[in-house]
C-alpha positions, 0 to 999 in steps of 0.5 A, a space after each residue: 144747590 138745595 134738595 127738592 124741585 129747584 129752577 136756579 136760573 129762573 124761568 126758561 132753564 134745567 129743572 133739577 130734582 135732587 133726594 127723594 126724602 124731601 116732601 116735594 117729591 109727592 110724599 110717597 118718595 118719587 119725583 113724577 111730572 105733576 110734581 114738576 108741573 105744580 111747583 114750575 108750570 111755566 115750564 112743565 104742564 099737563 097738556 092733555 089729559 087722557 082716561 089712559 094717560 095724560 101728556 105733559 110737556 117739558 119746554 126745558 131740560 130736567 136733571 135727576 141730580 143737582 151735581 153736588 148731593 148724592 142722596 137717592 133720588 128716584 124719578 118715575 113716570 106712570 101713566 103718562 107721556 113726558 114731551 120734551 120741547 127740540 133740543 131739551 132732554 132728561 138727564 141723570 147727574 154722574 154725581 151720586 148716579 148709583 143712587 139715582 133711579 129713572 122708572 118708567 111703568 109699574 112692574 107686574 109680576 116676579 121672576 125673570 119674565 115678569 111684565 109691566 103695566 101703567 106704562 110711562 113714556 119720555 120723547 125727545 127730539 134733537 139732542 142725544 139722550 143719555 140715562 145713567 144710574 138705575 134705569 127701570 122700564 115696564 110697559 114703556 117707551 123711550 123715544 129720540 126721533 133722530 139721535 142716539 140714546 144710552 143707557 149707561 148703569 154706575 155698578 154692575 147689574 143695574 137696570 131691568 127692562 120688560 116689555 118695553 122699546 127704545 126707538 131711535 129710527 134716525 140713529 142707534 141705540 148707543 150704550 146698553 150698559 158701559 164696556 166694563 159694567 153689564 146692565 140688568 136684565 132685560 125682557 121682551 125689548 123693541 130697539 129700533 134703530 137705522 143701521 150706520 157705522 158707528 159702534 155700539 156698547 152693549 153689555 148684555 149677560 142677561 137678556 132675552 126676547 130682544 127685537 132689533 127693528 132695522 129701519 131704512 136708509 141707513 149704511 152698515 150692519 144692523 148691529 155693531 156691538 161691543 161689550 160682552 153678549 149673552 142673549 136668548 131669543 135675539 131677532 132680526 126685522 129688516 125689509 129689504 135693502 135695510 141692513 148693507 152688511 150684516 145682521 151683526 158686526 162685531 167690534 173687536 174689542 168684546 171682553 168675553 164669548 158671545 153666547 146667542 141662543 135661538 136667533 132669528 137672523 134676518 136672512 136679508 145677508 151675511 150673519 155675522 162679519 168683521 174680526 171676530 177674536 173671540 168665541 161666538 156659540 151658536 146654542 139650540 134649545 134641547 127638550 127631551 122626554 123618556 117615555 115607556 114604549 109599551 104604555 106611553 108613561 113617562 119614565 123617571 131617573 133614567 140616565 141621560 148623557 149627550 157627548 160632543 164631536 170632541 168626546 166632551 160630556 155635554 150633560 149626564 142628569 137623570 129624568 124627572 118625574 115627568 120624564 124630562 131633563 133639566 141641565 146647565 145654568 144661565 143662558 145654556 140651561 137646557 141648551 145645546 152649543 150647536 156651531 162655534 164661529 171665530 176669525 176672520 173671516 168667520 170661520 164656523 165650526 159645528 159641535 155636532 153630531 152628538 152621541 145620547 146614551 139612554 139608560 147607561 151606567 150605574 143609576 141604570 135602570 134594569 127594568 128597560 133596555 138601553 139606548 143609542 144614537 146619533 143625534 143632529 141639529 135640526 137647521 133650515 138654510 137661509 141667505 147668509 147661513 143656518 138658522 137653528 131650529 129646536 131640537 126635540 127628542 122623545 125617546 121610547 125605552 122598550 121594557 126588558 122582558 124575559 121569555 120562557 120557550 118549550 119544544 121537543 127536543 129528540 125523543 125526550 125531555 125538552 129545551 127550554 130557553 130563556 132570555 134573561 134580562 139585560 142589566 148593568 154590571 160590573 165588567 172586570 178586566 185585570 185590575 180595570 172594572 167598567 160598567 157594562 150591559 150584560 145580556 145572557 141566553 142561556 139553554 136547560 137541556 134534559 135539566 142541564 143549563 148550557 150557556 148559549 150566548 153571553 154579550 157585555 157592551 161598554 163605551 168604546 175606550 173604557 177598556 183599552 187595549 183588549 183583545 180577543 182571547 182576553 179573559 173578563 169576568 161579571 157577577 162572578 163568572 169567567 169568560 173568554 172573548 171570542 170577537 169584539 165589534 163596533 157599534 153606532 160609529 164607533 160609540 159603543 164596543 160589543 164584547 161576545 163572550 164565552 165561558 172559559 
């Protein structure tokens, strides 16, 4: 076949546009519908026209591709609404499919959130519609009243999807990329869909604000997906009766964990059923914000360290200027994996509680005190399991002060007593050295400093195997250990000292 918008087999069959070089894609290198419309109006023509976007209407299939070039060729819709006639669809050639790109609407905006405008919609009725390539929707609608629709990339990461919806109400959406190969990213998407038995791929490593809408009058679960997950903000609508099974059923054939972060479940049944041979984590958002307890100021590069059930290190970062932390990449930035479920049948496991060490270690700063506890996850019980709920810390460090005391003391001189500041510092055991909070009273009687209590505290384990009647030493002085206690469940161990 020929470049350009070609009718091989006359009026009444597929148009195929193929190489967007060619002068009859509009001469700014997309194929629109008017394009289409001007060379085969027979076939496809502009049946209302409308001050926010005219209606073309398609009465014959149209192929992006001629099954043999491989040139790229770009199709795009912009202010408009293409209607195919029943059982008429748009398709993408296989041949040359990674230089093949389908956009609806005009992107607005950068980054990962950005926007779209100019919106372009395709609906379809009849036939399953299958879109491979680049697919790129803004602002934009797809539509297939009552078959499937797959959205099938050729390589890795192909594809963006922002505010937009892909509506099947008498079916499902069939692919979101291929078992294999991971679709682009994906932005505020509506899928509805009527729940059935039929698995569904979904390759999804990059998604966030995906709403699936669960129409009525189907059978199954809201969502059978295969393929690997990685999506923030995935929401769950139903009314009553909609979805028989669960919210989610996976098939077991996912090549990786399932990461799902802040999820809104629908609460209508079960969460997630069926085998489950791999790792689904259930993550929280986590904001935490140091401020001083005095002022209210925000206190930067302050040590922050969560630890898990299983002793693991979720994060250890210093505070910023604002006194907040940032942590983690990709889905798990600044989120916390809050339950773990796998088997069959689903077996949960929480991650929680967590230990949050404020204020430790060797970035310490000295002029606040440290910090410890036990921190949960905030969750509210609904129909079939929790819903997680962010977790939100604002954590108030008291300043380290010290304080100068005077009174009588028999019938002459005086004592005084001071509180030393509590600080960081090296903790010498034999040959091990940790870090340890040292705090220090001492008294000066008639010009003569006694010591009156000495404490080091350090993380349990670090020191295994001490005792009392240990010797240790800090900055220089000896000490003898008169007792050892526990603190916050066993998180922390406090040394009380003697000078040896």
């Amino acid at each position: 076949m020929a470049d350009g918008i070609q009718q091989v087999g006359g009026v009444g069959t597929t148009i195929t546009i193929q190489n967007s070089s060619h002068s009859e894609a509009g001469g700014d290198g997309w194929y629109d519908p008017i394009d289409i419309a001007t060379k085969f109006g027979a076939d496809v023509y502009k049946s209302l026209d409308f001050p926010w976007a005219s209606i073309f209407r398609s009465k014959v299939g149209i192929t992006n591709g001629d099954g043999s070039g491989t040139a790229a060729t770009d199709f795009r819709i912009q202010d408009a609404i293409l209607v195919f006639d029943l059982n008429k669809t748009y398709s993408v050639s296989t041949v040359g499919a990674s230089t093949r790109r389908t956009r609806l609407g005009v992107k607005q905006g950068t980054g990962p959130r950005a926007g779209g405008s100019n919106g372009g919609q395709m609906w379809f009725r009849g036939l399953p519609i299958t879109i491979r390539g680049i697919l790129e929707m803004y602002d934009s609608i797809l539509y297939n009243d009552n078959q499937n629709i797959g959205i099938r990339p050729a390589l890795s990461g192909q594809g963006e999807i922002m505010q937009s919806v892909i509506a099947c109400p008498g079916n499902i959406v069939a692919f979101l990329g291929e078992f294999t190969i991971p679709f682009g990213r994906i932005y505020d998407l509506k899928i509805i869909q009527k729940p059935n038995a039929t698995n569904a791929v979904w390759n999804l490593p990059d998604s966030e604000l995906v709403k699936v809408i669960v129409m009525p009058g189907g059978i199954g679960a809201g969502l059978r997906p295969t393929g690997a997950l990685s999506i923030a903000q995935l929401r769950f609508f139903a009314a009553a009766g909609a979805i028989t099974t669960a919210d989610i059923a996976p098939v077991s054939s996912s090549v990786s964990d399932w990461f799902l972060r802040m999820t809104q479940w629908s609460g209508l049944g079960a969460q997630i059923n069926d085998f489950v041979g791999w790792n689904i984590w259930d993550i929280a958002d986590y904001d935490a914000l140091i401020l001083n307890k005095d002022t209210g100021a925000p206190i930067p590069s302050i040590p922050l360290k969560v630890v898990n059930v299983s002793s693991s290190t979720i994060f250890d970062v210093l505070s910023d200027s604002t006194g907040q932390v940032t942590f983690g990449s990709g889905i798990e930035m600044d989120g916390i994996r809050v339950q773990k479920r796998v088997g069959s049948p689903i077996v949960t496991t929480p991650q929680g509680p967590w230990v949050v060490f404020v204020n430790y270690g060797p970035n310490a700063n000295p002029l606040f005190l440290p910090q410890t506890y036990i921190m949960n996850a905030p969750m509210d019980s609904v129909t079939g399991g929790m819903q997680l709920k962010a977790i939100g810390d604002i954590i108030c460090l008291q300043p380290a002060a010290t304080a100068t005391i005077d009174r009588p003391y028999f019938m002459q001189g005086s004592i005084q007593a001071q509180l030393r500041a509590a600080g960081s510092q090296d903790l010498v055991w034999g040959t091990t050295t940790v870090q340890a909070i040292v705090e220090r009273y001492s008294a000066e009687i008639m010009d003569r400093t006694i010591g009156v209590s000495h404490t080091a505290t350090i993380e349990t384990g670090t020191l295994p195997g001490i005792i009392e009647g240990d010797t240790v030493s800090t900055d220089g002085q000896g000490y003898r250990v008169r007792s050892i206690r526990q603190l916050f469940d066993g998180a922390l161990t406090r040394l009380y000292l003697a000078i040896d």
